[in-house]
N, CA, C and O atoms as CSV, one atom per row, in Angstrom:
chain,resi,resn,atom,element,x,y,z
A,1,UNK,N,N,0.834,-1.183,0.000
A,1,UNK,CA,C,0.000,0.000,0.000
A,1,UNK,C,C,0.882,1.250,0.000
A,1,UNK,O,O,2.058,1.427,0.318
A,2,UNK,N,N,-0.030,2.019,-0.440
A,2,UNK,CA,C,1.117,3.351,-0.500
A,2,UNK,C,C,1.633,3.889,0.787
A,2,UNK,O,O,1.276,3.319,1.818
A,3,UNK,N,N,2.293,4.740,0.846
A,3,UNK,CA,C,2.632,5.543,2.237
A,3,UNK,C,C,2.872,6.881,2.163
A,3,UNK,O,O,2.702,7.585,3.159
A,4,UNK,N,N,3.251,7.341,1.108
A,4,UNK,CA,C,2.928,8.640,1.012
A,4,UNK,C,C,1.801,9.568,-0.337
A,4,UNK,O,O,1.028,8.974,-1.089
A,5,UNK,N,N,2.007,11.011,-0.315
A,5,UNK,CA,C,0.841,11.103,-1.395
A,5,UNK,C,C,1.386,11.287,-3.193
A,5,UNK,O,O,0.816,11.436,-4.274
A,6,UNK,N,N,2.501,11.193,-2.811
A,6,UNK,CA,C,3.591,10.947,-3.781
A,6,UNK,C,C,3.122,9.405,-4.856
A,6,UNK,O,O,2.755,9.202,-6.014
A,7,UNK,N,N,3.372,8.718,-3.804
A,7,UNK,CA,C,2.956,7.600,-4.518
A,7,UNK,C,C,1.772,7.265,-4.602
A,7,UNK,O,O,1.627,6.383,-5.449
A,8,UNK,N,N,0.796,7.584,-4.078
A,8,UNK,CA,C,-0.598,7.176,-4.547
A,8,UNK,C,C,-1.128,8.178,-5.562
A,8,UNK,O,O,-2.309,8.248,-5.902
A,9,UNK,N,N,-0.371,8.767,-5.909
A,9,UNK,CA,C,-0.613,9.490,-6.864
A,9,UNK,C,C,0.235,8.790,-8.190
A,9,UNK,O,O,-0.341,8.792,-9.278
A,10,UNK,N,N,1.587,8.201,-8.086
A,10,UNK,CA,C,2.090,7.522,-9.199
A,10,UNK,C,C,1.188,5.937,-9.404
A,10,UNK,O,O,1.294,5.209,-10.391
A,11,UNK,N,N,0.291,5.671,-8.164
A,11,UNK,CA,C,-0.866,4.385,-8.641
A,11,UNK,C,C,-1.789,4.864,-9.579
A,11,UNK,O,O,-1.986,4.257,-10.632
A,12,UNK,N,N,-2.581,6.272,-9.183
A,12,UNK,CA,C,-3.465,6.753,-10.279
A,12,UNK,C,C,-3.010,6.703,-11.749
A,12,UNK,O,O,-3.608,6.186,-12.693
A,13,UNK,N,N,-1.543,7.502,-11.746
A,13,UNK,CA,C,-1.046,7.514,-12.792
A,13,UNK,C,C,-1.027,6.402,-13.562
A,13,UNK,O,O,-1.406,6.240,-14.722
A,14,UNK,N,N,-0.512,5.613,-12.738
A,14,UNK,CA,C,0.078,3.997,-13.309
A,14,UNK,C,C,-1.289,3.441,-13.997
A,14,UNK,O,O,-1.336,3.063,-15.168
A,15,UNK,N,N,-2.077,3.444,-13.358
A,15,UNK,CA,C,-3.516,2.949,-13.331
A,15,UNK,C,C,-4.376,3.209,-14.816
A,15,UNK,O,O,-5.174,2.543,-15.476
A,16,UNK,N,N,-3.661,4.740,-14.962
A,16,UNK,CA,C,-4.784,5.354,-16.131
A,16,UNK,C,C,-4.350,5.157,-16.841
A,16,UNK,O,O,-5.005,4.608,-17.727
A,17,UNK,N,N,-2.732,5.446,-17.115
A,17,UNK,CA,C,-1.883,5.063,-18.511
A,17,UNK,C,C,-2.159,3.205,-19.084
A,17,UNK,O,O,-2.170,2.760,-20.231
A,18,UNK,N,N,-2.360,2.454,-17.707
A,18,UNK,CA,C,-2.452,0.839,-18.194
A,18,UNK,C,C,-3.454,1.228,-18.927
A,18,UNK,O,O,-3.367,0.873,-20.103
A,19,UNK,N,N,-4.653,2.015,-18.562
A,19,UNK,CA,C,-6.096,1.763,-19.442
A,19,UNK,C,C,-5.685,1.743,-20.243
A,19,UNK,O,O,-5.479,0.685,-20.837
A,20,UNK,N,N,-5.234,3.265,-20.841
A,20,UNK,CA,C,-4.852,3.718,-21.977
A,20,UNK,C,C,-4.124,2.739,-23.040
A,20,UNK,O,O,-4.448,2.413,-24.182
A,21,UNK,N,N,-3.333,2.492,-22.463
A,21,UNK,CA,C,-2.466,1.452,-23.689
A,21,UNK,C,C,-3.515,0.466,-23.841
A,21,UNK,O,O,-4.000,0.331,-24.964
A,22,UNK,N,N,-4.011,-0.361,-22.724
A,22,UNK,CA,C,-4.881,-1.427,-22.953
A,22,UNK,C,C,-5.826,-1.033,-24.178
A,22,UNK,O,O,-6.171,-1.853,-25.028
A,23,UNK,N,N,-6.133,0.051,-24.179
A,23,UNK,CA,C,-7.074,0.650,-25.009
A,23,UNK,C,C,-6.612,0.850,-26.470
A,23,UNK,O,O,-7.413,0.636,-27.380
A,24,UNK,N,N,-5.307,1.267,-26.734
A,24,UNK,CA,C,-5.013,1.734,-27.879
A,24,UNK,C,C,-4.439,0.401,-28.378
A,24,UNK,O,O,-4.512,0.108,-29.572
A,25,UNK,N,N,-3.861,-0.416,-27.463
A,25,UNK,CA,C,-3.468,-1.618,-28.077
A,25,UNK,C,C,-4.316,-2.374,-28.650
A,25,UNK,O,O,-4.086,-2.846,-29.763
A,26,UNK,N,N,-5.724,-2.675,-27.809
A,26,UNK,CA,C,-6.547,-3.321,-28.337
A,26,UNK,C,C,-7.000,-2.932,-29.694
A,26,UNK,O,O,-6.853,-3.751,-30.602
A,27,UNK,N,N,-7.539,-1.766,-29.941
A,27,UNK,CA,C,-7.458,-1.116,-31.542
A,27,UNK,C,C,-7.079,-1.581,-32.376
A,27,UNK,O,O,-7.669,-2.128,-33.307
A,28,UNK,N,N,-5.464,-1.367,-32.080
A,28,UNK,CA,C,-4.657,-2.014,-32.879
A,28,UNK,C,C,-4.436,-3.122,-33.072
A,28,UNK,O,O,-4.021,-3.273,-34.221
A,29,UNK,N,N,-4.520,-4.333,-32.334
A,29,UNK,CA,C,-4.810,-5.479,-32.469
A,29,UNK,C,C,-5.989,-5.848,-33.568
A,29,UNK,O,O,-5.799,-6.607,-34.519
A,30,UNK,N,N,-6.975,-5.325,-33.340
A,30,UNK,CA,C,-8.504,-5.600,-34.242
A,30,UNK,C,C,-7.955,-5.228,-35.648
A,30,UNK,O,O,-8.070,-5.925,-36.657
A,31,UNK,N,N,-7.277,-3.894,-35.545
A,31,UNK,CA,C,-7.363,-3.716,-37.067
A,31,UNK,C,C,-5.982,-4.284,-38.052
A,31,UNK,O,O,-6.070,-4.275,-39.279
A,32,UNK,N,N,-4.710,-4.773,-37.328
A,32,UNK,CA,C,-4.336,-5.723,-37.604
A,32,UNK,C,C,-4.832,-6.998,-37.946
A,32,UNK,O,O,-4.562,-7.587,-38.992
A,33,UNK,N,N,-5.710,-7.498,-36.861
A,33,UNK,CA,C,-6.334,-8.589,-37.387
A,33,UNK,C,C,-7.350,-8.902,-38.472
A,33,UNK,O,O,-7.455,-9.965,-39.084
A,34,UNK,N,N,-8.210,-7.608,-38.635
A,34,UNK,CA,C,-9.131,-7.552,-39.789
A,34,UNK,C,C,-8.334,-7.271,-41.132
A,34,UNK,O,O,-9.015,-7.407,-42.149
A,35,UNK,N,N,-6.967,-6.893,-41.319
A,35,UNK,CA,C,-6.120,-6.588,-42.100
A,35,UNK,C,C,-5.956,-8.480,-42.784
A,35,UNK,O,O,-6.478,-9.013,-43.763
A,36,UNK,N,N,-5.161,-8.932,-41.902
A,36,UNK,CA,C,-4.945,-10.708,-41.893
A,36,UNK,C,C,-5.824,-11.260,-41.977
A,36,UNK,O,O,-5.638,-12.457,-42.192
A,37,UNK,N,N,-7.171,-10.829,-41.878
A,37,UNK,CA,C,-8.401,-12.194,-42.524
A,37,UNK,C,C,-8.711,-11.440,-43.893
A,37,UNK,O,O,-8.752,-12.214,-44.849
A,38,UNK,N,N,-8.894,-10.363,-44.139
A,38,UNK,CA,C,-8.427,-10.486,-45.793
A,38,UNK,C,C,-7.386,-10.666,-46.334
A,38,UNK,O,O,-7.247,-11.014,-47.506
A,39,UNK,N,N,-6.452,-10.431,-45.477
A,39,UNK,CA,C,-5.323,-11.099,-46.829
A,39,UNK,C,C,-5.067,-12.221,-46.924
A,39,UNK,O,O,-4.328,-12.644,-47.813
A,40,UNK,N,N,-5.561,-12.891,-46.121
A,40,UNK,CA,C,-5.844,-14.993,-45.642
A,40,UNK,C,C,-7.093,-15.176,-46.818
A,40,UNK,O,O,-6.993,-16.206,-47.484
A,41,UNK,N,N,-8.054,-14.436,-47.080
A,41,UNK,CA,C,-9.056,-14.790,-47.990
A,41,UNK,C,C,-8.969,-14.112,-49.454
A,41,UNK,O,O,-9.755,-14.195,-50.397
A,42,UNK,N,N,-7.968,-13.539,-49.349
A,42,UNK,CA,C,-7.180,-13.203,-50.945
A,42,UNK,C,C,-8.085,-12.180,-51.067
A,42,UNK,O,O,-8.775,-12.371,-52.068
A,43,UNK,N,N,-8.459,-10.917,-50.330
A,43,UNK,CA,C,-9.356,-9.925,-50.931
A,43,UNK,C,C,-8.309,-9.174,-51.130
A,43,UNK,O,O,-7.489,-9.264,-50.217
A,44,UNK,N,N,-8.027,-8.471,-51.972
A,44,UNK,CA,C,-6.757,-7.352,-52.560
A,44,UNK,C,C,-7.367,-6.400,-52.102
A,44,UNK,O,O,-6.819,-5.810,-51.171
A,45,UNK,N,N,-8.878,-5.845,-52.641
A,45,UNK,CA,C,-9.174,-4.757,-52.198
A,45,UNK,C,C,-9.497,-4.118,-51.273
A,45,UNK,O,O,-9.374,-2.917,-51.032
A,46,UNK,N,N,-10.146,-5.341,-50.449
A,46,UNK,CA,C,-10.329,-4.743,-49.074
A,46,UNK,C,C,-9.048,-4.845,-48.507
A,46,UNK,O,O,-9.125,-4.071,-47.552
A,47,UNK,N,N,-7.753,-5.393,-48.508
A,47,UNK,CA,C,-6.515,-5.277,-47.459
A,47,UNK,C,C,-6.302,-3.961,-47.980
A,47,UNK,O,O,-6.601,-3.047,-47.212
A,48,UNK,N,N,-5.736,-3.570,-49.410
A,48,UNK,CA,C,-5.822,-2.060,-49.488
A,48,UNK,C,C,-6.251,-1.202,-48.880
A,48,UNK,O,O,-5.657,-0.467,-48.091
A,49,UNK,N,N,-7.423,-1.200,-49.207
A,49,UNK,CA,C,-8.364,-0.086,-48.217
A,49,UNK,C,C,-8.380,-0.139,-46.835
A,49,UNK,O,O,-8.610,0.924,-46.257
A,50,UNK,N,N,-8.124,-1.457,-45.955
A,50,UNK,CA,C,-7.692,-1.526,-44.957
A,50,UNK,C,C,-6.207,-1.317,-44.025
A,50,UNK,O,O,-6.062,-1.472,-42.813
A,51,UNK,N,N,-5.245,-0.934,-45.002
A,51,UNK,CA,C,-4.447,-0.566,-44.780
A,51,UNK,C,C,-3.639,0.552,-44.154
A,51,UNK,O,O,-2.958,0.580,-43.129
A,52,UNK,N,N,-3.959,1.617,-45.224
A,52,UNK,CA,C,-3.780,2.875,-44.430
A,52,UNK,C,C,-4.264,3.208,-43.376
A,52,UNK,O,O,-3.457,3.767,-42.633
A,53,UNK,N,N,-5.913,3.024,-42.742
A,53,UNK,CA,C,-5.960,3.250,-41.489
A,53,UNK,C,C,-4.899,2.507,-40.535
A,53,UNK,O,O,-4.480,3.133,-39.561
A,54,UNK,N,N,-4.423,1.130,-40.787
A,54,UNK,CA,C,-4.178,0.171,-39.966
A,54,UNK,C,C,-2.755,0.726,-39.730
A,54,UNK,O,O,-2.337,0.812,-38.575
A,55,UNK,N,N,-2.122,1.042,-40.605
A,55,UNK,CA,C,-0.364,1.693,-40.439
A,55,UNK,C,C,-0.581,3.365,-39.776
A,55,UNK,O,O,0.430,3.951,-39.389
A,56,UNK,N,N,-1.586,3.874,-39.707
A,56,UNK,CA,C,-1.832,4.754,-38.486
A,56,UNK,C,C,-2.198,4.651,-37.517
A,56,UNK,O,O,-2.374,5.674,-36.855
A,57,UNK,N,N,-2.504,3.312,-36.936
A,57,UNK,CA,C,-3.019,3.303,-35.933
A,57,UNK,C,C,-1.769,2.231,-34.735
A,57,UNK,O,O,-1.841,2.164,-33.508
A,58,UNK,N,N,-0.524,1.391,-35.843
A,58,UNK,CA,C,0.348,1.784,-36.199
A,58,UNK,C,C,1.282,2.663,-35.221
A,58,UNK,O,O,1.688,2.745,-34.062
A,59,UNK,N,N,1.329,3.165,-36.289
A,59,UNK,CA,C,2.286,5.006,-35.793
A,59,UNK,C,C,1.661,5.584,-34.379
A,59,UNK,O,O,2.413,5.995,-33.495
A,60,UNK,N,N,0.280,5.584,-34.240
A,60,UNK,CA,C,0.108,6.545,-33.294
A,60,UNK,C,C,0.113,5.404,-31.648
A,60,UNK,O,O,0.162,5.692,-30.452
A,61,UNK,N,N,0.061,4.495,-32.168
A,61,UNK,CA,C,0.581,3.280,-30.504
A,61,UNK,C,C,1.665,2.945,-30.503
A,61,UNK,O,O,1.885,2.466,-29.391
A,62,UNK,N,N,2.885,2.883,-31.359
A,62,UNK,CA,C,3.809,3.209,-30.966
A,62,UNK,C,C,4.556,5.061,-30.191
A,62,UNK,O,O,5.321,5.420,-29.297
A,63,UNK,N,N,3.647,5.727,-31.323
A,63,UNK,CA,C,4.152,6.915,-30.283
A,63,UNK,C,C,3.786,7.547,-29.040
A,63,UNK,O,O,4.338,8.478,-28.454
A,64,UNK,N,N,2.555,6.749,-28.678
A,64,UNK,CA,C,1.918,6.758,-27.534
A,64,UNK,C,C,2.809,6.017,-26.524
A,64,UNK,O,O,2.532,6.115,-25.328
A,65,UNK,N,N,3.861,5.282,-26.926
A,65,UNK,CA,C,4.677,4.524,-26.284
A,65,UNK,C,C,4.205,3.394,-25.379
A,65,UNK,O,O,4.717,3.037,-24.318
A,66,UNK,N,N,3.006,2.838,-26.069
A,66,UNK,CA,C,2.414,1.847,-25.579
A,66,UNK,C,C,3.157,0.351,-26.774
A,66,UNK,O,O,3.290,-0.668,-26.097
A,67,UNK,N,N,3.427,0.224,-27.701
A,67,UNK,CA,C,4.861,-0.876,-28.064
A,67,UNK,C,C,5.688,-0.407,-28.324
A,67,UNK,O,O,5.644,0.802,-28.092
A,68,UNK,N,N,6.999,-0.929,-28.959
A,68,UNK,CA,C,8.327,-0.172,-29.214
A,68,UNK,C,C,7.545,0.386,-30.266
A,68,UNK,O,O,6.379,0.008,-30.380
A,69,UNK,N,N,8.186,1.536,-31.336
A,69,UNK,CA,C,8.816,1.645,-32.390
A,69,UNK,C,C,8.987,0.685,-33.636
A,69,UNK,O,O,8.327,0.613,-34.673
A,70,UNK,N,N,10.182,-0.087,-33.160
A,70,UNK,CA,C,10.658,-0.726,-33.986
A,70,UNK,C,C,9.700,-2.094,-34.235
A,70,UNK,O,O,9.738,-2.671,-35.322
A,71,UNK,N,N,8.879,-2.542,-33.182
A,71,UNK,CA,C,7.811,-3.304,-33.474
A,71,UNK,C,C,6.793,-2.890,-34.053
A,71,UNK,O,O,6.206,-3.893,-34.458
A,72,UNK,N,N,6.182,-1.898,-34.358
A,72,UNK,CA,C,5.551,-1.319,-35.037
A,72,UNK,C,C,6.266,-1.330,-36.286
A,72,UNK,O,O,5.930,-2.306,-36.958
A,73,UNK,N,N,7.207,-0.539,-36.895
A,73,UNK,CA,C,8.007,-1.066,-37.994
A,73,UNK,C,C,8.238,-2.248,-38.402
A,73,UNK,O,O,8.616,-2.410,-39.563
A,74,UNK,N,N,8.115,-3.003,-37.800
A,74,UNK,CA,C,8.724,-4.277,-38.418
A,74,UNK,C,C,6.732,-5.305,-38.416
A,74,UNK,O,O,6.582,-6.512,-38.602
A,75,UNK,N,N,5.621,-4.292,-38.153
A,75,UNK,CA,C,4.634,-5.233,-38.195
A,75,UNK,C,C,4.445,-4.638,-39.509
A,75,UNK,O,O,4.610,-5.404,-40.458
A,76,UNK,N,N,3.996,-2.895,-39.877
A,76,UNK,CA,C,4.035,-2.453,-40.612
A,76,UNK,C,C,4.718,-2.940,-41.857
A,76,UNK,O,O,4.065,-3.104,-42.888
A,77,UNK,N,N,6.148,-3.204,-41.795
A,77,UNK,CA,C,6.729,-3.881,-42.777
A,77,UNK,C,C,6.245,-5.140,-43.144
A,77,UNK,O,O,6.192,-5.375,-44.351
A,78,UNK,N,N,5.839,-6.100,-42.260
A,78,UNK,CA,C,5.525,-7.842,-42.586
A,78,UNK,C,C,4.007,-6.957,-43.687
A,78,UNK,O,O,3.883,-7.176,-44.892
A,79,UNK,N,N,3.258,-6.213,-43.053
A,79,UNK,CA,C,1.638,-6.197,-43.673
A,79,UNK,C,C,1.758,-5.960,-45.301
A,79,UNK,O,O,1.132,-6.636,-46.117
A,80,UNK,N,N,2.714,-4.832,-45.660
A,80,UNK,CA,C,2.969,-4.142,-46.670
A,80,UNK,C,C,3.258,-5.109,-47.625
A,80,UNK,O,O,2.765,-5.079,-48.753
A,81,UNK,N,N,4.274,-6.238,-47.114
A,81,UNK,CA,C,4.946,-6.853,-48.139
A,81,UNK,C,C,4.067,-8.272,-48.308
A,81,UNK,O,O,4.130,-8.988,-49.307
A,82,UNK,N,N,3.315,-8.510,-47.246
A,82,UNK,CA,C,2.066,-9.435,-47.797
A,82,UNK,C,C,0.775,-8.967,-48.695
A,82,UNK,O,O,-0.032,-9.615,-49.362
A,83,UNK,N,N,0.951,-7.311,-48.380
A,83,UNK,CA,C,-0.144,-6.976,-49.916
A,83,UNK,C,C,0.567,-6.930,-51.021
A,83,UNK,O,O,0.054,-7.019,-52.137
A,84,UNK,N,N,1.889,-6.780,-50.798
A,84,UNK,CA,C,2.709,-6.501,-52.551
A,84,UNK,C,C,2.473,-7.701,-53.000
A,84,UNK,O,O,2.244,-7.718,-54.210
A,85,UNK,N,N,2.437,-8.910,-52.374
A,85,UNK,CA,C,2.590,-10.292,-52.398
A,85,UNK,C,C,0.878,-10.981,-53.605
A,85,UNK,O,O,0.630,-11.879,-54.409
A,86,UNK,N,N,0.305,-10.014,-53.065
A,86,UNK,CA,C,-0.983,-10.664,-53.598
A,86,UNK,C,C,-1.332,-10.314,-55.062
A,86,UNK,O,O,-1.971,-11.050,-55.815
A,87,UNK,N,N,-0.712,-8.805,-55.445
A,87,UNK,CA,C,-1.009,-8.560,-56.636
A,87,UNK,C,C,-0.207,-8.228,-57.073
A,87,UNK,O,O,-0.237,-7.913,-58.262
């Protein structure tokens, strides 16, 4: 338990930021994943069109600093080169 107001104030903190990522991660998870069941069912056009949102959403959870960076880059990269892949 806490002991001073110092730190029960870095629990709030701690507390809201978990939402937060929980939150933005999850996002990003879905629209990754709706990305990978069309490109598993060979739709070209919908991974297209699903794309650009998905590499912003992407960018803005990594800079939220809820994953690295470079994991974001390197998911970004796998998605891209499985749509070049299809057509």
């Amino acid at each position: 338990m806490a002991n001073n107001k110092s730190t029960e104030k870095r629990i709030r903190q701690s507390a809201a930021r978990r939402q937060q990522n929980k939150t933005s991660k999850g996002r990003m998870r879905s629209a990754v994943k709706d990305l990978r069941s069309a490109l598993l069912a060979g739709d070209a056009e919908q991974a297209k069109s699903l794309l650009p949102p998905t590499l912003r959403l992407l960018d803005s959870t990594a800079q939220k600093g809820a994953i690295h960076r470079n994991a974001a880059a390197r998911t970004k990269s796998r998605l891209q080169k499985a749509i070049a892949g299809l057509g």
